[in-house]
DRENKEBA-926623 format. One record per residue (C-alpha): residue in three letters; residue number from 1; x negated, y, z. Coordinates in Angstrom, 1 decimal, decimal comma, m for minus. Example, Ala and Ser with C-alpha at 12.3 -4.5 7.8 and 13.67 -1.06 7.14 Angstrom:
% DRENKEBA-926623
<residuo->ALA; num->1; xx->m12,3; yy->m4,5; zz->7,8>
<residuo->SER; num->2; xx->m13,7; yy->m1,1; zz->7,1>
END
This chain:
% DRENKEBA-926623
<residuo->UNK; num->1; xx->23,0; yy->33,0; zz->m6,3>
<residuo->UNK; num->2; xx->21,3; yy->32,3; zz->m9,8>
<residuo->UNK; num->3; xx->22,7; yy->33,2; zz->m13,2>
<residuo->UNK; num->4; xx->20,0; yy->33,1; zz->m16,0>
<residuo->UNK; num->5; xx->17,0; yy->33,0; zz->m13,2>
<residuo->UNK; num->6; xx->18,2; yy->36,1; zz->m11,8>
<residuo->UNK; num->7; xx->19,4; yy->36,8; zz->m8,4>
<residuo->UNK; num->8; xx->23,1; yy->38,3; zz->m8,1>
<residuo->UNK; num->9; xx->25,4; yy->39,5; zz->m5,2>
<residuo->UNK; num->10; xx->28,8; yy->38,4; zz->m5,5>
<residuo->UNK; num->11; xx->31,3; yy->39,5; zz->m3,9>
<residuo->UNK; num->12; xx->35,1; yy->38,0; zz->m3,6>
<residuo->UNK; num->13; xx->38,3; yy->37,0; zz->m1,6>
<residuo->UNK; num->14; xx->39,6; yy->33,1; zz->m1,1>
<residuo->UNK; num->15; xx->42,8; yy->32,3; zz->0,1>
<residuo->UNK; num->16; xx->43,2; yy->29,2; zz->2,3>
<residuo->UNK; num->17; xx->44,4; yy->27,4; zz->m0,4>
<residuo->UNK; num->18; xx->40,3; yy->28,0; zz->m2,1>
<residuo->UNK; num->19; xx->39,0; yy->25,6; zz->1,0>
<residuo->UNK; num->20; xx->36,7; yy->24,4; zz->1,5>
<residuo->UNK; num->21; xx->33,8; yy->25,8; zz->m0,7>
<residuo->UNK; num->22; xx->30,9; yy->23,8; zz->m2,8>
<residuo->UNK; num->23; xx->28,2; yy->25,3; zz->m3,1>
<residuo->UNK; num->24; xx->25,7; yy->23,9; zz->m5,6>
<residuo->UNK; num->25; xx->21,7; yy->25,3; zz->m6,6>
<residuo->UNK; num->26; xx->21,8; yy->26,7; zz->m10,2>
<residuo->UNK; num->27; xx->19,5; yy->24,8; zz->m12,1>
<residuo->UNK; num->28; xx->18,3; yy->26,7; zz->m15,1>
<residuo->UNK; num->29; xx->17,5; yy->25,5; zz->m18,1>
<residuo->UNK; num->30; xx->13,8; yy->24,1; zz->m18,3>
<residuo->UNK; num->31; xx->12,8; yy->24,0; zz->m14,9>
<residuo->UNK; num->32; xx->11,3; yy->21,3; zz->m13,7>
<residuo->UNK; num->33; xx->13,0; yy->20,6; zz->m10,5>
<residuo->UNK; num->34; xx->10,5; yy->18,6; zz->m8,8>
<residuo->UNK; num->35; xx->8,7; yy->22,0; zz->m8,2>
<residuo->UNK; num->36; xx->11,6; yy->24,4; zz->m8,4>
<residuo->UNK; num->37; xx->13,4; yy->25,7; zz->m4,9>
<residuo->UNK; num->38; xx->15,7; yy->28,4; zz->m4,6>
<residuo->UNK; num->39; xx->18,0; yy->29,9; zz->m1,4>
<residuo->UNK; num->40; xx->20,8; yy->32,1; zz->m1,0>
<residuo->UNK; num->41; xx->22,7; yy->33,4; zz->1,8>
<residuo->UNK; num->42; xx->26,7; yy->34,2; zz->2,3>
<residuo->UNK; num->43; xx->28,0; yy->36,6; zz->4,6>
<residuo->UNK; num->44; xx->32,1; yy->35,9; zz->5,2>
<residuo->UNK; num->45; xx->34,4; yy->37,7; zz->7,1>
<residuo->UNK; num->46; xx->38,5; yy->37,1; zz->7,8>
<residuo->UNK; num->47; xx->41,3; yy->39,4; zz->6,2>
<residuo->UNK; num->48; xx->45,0; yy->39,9; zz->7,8>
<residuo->UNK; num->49; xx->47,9; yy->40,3; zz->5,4>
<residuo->UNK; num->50; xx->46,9; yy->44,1; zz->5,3>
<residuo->UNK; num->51; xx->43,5; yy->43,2; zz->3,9>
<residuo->UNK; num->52; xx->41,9; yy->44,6; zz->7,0>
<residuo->UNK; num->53; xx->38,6; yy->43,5; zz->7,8>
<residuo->UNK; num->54; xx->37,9; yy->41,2; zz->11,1>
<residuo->UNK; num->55; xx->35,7; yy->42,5; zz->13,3>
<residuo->UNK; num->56; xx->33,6; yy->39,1; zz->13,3>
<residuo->UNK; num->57; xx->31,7; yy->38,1; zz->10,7>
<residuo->UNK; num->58; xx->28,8; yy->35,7; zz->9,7>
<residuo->UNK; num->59; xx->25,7; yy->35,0; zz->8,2>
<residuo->UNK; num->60; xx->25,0; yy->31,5; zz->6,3>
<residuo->UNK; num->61; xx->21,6; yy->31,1; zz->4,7>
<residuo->UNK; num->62; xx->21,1; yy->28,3; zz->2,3>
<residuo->UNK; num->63; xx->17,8; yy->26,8; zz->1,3>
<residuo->UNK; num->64; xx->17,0; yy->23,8; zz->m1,4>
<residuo->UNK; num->65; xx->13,4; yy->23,0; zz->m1,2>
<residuo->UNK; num->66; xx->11,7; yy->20,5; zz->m3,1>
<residuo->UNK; num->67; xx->10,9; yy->17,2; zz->m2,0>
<residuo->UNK; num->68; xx->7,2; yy->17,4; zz->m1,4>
<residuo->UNK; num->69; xx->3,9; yy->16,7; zz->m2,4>
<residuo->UNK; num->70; xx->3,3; yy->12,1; zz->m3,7>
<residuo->UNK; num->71; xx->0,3; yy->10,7; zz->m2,8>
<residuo->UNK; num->72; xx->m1,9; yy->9,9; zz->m5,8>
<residuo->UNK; num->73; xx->m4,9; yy->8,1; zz->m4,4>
<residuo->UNK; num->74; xx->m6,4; yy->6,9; zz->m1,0>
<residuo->UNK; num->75; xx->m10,3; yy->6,0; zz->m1,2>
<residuo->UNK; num->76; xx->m12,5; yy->5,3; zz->1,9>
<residuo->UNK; num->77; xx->m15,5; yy->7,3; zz->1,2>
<residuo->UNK; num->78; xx->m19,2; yy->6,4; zz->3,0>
<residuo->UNK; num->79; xx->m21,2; yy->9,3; zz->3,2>
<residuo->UNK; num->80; xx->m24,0; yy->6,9; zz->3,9>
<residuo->UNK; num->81; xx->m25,2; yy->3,8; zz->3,0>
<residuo->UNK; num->82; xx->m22,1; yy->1,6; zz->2,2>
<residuo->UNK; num->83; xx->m20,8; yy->m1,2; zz->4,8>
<residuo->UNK; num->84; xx->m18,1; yy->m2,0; zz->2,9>
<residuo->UNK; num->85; xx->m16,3; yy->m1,5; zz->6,1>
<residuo->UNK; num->86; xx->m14,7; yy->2,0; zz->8,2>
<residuo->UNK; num->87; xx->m17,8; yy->3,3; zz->10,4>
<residuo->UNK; num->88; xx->m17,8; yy->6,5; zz->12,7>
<residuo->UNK; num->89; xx->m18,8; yy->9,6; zz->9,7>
<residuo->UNK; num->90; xx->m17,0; yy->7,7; zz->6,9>
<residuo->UNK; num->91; xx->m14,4; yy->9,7; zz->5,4>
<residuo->UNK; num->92; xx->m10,6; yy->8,8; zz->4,4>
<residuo->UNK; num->93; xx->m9,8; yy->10,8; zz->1,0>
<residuo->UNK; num->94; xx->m6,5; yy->11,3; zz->0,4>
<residuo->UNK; num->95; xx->m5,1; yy->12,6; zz->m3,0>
<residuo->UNK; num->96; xx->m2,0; yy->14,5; zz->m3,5>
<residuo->UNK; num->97; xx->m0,6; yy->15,2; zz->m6,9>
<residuo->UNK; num->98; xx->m0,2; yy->18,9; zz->m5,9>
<residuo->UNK; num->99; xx->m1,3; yy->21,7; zz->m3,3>
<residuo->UNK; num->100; xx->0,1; yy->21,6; zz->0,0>
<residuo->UNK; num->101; xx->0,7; yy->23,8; zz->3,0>
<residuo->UNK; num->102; xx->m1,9; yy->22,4; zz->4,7>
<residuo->UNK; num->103; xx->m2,1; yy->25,5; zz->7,4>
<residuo->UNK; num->104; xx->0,9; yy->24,2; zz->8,4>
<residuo->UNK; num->105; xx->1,3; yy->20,8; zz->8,1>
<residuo->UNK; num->106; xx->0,3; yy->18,3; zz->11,3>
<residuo->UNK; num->107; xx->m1,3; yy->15,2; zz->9,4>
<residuo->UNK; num->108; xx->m0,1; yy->12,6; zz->11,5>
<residuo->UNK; num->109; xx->3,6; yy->13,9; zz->10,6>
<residuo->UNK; num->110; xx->3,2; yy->13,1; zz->7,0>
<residuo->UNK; num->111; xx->2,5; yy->9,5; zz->7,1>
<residuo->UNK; num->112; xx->4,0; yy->6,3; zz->9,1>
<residuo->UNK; num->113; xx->2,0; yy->3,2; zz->9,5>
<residuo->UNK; num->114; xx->3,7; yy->0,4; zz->8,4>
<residuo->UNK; num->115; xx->1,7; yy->m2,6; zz->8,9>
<residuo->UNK; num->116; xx->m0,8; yy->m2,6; zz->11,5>
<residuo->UNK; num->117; xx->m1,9; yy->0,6; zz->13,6>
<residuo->UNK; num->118; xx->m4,5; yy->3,3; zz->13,8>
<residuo->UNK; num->119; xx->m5,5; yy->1,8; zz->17,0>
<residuo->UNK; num->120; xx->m7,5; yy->4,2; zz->19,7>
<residuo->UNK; num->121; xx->m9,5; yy->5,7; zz->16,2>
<residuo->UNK; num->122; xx->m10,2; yy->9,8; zz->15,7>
<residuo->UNK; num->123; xx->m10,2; yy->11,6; zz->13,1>
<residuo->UNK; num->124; xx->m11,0; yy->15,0; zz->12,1>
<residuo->UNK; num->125; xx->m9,1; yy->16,4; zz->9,5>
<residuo->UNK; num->126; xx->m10,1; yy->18,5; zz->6,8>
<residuo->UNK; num->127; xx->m8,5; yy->19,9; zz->4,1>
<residuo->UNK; num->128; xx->m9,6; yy->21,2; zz->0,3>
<residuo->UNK; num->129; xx->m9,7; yy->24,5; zz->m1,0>
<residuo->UNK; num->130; xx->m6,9; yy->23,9; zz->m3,0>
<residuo->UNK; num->131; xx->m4,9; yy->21,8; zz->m0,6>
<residuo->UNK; num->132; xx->m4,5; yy->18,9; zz->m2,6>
<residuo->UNK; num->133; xx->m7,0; yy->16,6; zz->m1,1>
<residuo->UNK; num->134; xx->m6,8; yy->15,6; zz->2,8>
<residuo->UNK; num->135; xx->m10,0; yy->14,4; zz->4,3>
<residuo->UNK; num->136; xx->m9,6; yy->12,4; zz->7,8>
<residuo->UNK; num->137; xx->m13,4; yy->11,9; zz->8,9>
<residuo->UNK; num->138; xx->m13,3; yy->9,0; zz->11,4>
<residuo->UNK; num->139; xx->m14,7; yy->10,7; zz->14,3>
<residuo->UNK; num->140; xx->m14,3; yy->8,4; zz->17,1>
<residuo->UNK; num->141; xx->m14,4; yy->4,5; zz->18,3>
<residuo->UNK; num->142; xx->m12,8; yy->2,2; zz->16,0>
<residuo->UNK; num->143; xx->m10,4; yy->m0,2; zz->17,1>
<residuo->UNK; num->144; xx->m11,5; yy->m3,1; zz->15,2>
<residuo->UNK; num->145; xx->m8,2; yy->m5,3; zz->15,6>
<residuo->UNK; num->146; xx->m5,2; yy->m4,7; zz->13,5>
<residuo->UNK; num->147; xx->m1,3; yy->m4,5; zz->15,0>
<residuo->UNK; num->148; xx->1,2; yy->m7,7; zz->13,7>
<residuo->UNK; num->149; xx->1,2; yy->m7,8; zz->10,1>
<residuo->UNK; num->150; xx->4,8; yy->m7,8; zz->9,0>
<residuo->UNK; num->151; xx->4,6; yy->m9,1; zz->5,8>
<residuo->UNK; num->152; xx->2,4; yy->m11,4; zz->3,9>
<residuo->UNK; num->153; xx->m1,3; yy->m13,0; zz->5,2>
<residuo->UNK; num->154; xx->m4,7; yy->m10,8; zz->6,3>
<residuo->UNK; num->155; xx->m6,1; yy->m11,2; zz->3,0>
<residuo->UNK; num->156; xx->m3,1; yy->m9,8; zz->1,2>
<residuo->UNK; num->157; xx->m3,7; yy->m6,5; zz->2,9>
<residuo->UNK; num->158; xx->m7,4; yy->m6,2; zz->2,6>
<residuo->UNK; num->159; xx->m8,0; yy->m7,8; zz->6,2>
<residuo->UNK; num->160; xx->m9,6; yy->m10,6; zz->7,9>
<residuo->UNK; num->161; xx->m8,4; yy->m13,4; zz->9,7>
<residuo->UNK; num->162; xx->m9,2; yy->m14,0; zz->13,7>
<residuo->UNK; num->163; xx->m10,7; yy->m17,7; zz->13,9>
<residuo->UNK; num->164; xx->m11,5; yy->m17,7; zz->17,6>
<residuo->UNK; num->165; xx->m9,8; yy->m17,9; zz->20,8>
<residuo->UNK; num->166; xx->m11,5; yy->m15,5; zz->22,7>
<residuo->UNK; num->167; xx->m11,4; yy->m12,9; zz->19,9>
<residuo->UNK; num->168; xx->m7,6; yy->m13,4; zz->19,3>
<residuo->UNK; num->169; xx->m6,9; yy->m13,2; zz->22,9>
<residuo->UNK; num->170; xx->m9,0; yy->m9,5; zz->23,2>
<residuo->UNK; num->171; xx->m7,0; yy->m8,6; zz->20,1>
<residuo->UNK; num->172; xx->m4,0; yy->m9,0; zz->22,0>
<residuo->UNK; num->173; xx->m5,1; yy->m7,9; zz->24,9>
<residuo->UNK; num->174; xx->m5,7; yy->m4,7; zz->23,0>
<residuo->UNK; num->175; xx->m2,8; yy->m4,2; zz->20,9>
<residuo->UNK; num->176; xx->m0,8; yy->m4,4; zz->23,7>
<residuo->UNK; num->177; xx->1,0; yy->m8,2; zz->23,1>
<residuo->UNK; num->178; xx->3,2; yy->m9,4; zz->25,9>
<residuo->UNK; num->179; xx->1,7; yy->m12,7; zz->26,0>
<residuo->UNK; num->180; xx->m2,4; yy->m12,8; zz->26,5>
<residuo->UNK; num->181; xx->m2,9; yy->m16,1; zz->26,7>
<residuo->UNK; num->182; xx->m3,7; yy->m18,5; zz->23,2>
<residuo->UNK; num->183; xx->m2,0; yy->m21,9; zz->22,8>
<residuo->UNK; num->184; xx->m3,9; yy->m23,7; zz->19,8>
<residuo->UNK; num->185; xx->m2,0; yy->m25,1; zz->17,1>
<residuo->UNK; num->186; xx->m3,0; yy->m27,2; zz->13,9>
<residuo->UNK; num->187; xx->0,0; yy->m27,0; zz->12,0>
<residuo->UNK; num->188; xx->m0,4; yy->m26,6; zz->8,5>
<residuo->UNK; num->189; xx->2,8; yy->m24,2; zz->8,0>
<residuo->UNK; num->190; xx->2,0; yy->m21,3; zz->10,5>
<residuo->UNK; num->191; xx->m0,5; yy->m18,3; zz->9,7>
<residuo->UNK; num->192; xx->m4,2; yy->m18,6; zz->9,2>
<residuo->UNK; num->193; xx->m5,9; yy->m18,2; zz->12,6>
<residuo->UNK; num->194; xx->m4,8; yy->m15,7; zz->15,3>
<residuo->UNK; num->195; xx->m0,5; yy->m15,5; zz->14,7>
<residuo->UNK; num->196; xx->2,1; yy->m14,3; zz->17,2>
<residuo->UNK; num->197; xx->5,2; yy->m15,8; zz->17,4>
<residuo->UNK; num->198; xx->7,0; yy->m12,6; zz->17,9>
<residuo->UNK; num->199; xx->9,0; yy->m11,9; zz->21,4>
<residuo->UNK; num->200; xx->7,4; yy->m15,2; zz->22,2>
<residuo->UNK; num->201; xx->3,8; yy->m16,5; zz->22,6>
<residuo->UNK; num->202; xx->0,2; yy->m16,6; zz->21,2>
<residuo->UNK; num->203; xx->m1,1; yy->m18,5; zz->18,7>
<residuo->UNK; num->204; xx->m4,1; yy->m19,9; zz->16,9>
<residuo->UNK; num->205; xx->m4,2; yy->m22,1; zz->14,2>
<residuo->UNK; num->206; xx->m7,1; yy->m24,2; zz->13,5>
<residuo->UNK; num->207; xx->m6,5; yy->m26,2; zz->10,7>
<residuo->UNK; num->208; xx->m8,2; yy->m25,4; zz->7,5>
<residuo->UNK; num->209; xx->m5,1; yy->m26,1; zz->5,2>
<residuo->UNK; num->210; xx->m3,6; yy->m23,1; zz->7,0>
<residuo->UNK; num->211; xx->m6,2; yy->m21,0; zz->5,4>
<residuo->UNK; num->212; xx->m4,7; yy->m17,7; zz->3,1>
<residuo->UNK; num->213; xx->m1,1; yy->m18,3; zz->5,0>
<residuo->UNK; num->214; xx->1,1; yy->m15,7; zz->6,4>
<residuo->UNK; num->215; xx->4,3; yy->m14,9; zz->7,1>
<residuo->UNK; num->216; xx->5,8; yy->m16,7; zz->4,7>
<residuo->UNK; num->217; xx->5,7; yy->m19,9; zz->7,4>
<residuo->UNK; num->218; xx->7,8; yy->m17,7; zz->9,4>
<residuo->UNK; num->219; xx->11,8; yy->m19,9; zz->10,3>
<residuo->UNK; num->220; xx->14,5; yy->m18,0; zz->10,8>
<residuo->UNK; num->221; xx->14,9; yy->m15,6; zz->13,4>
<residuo->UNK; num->222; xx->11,4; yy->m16,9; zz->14,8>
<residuo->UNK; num->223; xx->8,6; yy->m14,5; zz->12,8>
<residuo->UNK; num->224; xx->5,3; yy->m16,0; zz->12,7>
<residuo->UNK; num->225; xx->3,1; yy->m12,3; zz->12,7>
<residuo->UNK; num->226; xx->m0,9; yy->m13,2; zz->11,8>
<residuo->UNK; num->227; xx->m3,2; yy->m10,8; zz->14,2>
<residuo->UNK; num->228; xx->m5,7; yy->m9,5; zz->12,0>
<residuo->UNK; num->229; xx->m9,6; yy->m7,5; zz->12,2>
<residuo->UNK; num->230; xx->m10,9; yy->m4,7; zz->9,3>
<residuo->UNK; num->231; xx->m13,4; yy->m6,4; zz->7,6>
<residuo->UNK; num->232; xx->m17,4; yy->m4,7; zz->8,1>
<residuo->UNK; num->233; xx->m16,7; yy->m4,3; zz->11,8>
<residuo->UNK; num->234; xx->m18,8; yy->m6,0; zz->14,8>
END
């Protein structure tokens, strides 16, 4: 327990009519408690009418910890000559806005891909001095093709659309679609080029007033997911 900053040991007997406890971290005043974590433990034993001591007793330890380092910046750095595309050697910089326990911490724990995947790519991570920056070096092959998108169109995520039918069916042949196959569609409200209809088939759209569309031509109950490539990639 806290009381001005400082740790006490309290000692004291509840009756049944006390329960149950609260117990609540002291907060004092001007801490920031974004950074601030404290813990405490309680021992607790029963008393008979006597006030005799049970034999049995526990230990409860209570911990309040922070809720961790924010990301403050991602940047895809090029060590070499820039592509403006990922290549094996280029670097993914990521920012936080404090030090971290990077000795401990398992990279892939931290984050969780929402829209697309990380495909069959390597990295080797690297940390800074301080702890604050994590470096993922791509170290392996990159998958060039990008999971469903689950919201908006390619372009609104920095991607490019698939325009051919043998590239959209390789794409879904390597992200592990159910259905392998394209069926070619010009209908103006469906995604630009390679879609999925999702649970269902494989699409590609080949009319040019399709073009910048997402899921937004998706109907009710029936999503309409584009299939899309990183940009810079062969």
């Amino acid at each position: 327990l806290l009381t001005g900053g400082s740790p006490v040991s309290v000692s004291q007997t509840f009756t049944a009519l006390d329960l149950p406890l609260f117990f609540e971290p002291a907060r004092p005043s001007g801490v920031d408690v974004d950074s601030f974590a404290c813990q405490t433990s309680v021992s607790y034993a029963a008393l008979d009418s006597r006030g005799v001591e049970s034999p049995f007793s526990a230990l409860i330890s209570l911990v309040v910890k922070v809720a961790g380092p924010r990301v403050e910046k991602v940047e895809l750095v090029e060590p070499g000559l820039s592509d403006d595309g990922p290549d094996v050697g280029d670097i993914i910089a990521i920012t936080f806005d404090r030090p971290t326990n990077r000795a401990a911490l398992q990279w892939r724990d931290a984050f969780q891909v929402l829209d697309g995947s990380l495909g069959k790519t390597e990295f080797v991570p690297m940390w800074s001095d301080a702890g604050d920056v994590l470096m993922l070096q791509i170290a392996g092959q990159v998958d060039t093709y990008v999971g469903k998108i689950i919201s908006g169109s390619c372009g609104d995520h920095g991607l490019l659309p698939i325009l051919t039918l043998e590239e959209c069916e390789t794409a879904a042949y390597k992200i592990g679609l159910a259905d392998v196959t394209v069926t070619t569609t010009t209908e103006t409200e469906s995604p630009e080029g390679c879609w999925f209809l999702d649970g269902y088939s494989l699409y590609l759209n080949t009319n040019p007033a399709s073009q910048g569309k997402g899921t937004e031509t998706s109907t009710p109950g029936f999503p309409r997911l584009p299939i899309c490539t990183l940009p810079g990639l062969d």
